[in-house]
C-alpha positions in Angstrom: -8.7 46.8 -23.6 -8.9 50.1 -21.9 -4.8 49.8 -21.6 -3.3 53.0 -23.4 -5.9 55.4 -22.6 -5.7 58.8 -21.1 -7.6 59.3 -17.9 -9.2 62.3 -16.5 -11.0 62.5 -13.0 -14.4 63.9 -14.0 -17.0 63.4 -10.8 -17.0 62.3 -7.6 -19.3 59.5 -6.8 -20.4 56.9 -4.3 -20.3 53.6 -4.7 -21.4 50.9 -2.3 -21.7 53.5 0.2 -18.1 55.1 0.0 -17.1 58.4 -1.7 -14.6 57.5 -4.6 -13.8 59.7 -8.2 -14.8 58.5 -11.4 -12.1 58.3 -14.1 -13.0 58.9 -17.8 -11.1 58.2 -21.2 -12.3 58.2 -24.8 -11.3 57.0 -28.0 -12.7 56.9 -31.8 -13.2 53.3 -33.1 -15.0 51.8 -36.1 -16.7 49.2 -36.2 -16.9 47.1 -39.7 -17.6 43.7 -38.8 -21.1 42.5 -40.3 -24.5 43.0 -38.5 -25.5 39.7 -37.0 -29.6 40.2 -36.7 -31.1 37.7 -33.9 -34.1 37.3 -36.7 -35.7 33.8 -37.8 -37.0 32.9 -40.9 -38.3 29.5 -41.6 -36.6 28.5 -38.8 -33.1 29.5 -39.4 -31.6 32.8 -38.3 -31.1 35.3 -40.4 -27.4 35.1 -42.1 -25.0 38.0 -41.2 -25.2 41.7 -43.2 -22.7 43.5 -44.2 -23.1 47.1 -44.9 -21.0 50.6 -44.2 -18.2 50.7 -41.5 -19.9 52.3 -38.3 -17.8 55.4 -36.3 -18.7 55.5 -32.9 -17.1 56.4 -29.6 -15.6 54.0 -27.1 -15.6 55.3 -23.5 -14.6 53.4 -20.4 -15.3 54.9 -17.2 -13.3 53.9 -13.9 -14.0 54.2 -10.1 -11.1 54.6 -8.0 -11.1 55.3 -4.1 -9.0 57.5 -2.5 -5.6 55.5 -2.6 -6.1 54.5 -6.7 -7.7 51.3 -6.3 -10.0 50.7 -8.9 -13.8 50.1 -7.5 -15.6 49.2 -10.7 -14.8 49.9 -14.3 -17.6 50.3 -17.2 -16.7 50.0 -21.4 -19.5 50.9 -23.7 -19.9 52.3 -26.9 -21.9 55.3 -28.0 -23.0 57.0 -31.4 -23.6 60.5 -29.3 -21.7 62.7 -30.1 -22.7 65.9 -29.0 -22.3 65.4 -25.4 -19.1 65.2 -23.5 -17.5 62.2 -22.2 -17.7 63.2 -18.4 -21.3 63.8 -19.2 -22.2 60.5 -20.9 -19.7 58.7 -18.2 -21.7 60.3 -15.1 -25.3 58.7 -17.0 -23.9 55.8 -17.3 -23.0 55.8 -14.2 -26.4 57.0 -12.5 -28.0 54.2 -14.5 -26.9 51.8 -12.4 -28.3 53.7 -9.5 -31.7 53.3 -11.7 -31.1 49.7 -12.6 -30.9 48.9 -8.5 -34.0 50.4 -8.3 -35.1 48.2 -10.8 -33.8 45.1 -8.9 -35.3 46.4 -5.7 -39.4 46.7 -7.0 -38.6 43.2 -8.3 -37.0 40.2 -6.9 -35.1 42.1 -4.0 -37.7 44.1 -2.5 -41.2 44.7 -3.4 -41.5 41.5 -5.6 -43.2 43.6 -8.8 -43.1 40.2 -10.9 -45.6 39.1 -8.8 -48.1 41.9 -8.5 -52.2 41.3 -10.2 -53.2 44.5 -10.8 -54.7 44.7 -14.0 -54.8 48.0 -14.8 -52.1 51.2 -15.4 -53.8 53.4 -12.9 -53.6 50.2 -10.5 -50.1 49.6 -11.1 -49.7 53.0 -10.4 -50.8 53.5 -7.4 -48.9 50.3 -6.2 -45.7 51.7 -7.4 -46.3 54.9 -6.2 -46.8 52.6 -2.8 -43.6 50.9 -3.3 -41.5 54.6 -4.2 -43.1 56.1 -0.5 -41.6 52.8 1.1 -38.5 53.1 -0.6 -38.5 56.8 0.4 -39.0 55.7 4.2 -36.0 52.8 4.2 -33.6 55.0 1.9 -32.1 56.8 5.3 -32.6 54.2 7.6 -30.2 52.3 5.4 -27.6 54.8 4.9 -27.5 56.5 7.7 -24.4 56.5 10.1 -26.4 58.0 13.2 -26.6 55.5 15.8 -30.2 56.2 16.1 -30.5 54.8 12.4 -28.2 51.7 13.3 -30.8 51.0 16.3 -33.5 50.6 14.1 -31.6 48.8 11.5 -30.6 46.0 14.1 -34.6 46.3 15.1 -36.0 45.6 11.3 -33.4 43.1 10.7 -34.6 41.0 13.8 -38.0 41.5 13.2 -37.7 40.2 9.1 -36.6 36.6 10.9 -33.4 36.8 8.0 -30.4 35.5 8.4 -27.6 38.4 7.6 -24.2 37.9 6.5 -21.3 39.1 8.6 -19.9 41.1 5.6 -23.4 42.6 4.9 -25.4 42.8 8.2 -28.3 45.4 6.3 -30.0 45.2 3.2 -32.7 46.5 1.7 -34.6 43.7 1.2 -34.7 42.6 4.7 -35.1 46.3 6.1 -38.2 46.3 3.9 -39.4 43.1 5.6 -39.1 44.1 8.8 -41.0 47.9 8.4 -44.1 45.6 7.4 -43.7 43.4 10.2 -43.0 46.2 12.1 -46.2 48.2 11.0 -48.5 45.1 11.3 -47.2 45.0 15.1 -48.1 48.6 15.4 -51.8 47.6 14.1 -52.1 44.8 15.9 -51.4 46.6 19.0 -53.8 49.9 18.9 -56.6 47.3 18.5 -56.0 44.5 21.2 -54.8 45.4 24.7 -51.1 43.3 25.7 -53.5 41.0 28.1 -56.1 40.2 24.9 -52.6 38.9 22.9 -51.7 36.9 26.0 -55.2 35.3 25.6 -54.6 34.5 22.0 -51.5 33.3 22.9 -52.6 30.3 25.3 -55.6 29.6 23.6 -53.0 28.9 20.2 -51.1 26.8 22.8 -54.3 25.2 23.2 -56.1 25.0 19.7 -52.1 23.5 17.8 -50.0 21.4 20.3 -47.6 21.2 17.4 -46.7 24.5 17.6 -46.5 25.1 21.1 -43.0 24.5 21.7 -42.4 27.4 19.1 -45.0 29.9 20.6 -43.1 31.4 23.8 -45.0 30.4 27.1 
């Protein structure tokens, strides 16, 4: 579809962690195929519209790496008309950074499907929870310092997930392990390392089921 087009390099990007240059062409289409409304009446949806021919701008948006190898390609098509291609390719392009930070407050991260608050200032605050988090794993994951890939390795073990070798850190795991992490750190200003020893046994004792998994 995009076959014909003139590219331009417009930005450099990053994508999946590795610089690249995003690729921008543009064309004027119309579209006069008739409306199809997803509306219901008595049941039955609403039969198709037709109405005046529509002139919009179709813009495809390409990420190639260094070498030319396309990374990810985007097609979309846009009744803005003011703005500049590069400019509406480069949004486009940050709103998929946006959209993973979507996925991450929900089912990848900080599970916000499942949250109870019932108020806006409660939600609020929990979000504005969830952003400082964010903020605190945000470097850990992307940084190339060994003291960063240390404590990667150290959440990782500590979330008790198993990683695959082509993506040994992810967020959602790095996330698991800073609260496991930070509940260790509690744990341990308030009970002295003979105490846990105690508690230890004595769950040996109290749940000969799970003594064989408690370390001895």
């Amino acid at each position: 579809m995009s076959d014909g087009l003139i590219f331009q390099a417009t930005s450099a990007v990053t994508i999946t962690g590795k610089k690249a240059t995003q690729y921008v062409a543009e064309a004027n289409v119309t579209v006069t195929r008739l409306a199809k409304p997803k509306r219901y009446v008595d049941g039955k949806r609403v039969a198709p519209i037709d109405g005046k021919a529509l002139p919009l701008r179709l813009l495809v948006s390409r990420i190639r790496d260094d070498v030319g190898h396309v990374l990810a390609e985007w097609l979309w098509l846009s009744n803005v008309n003011q703005v500049p291609a590069k400019t509406l390719a480069l949004w486009y392009y940050w709103r998929w950074q946006i959209e993973s930070v979507f996925k991450l407050l929900k089912q990848a991260g900080h599970h916000l499907e499942s949250w109870q608050q019932e108020s806006g200032l409660a939600l609020a605050k929990r979000l504005l929870v969830a952003s400082m988090a964010s903020v605190v794993v945000w470097p850990v994951a992307h940084s190339k310092l060994p003291e960063a890939q240390e404590v990667q390795e150290f959440l990782i073990k500590l979330s008790g997930r198993p990683m695959k070798r082509s993506k040994p850190v992810t967020w959602p795991a790095l996330f698991s392990g800073l609260w496991v992490m930070l509940s260790m750190i509690e744990v341990l200003e308030d009970y002295t390392l003979d105490e846990l020893y105690d508690i230890r046994d004595k769950l040996r004792t109290t749940s000969p089921a799970l003594a064989k998994l408690v370390p001895g």
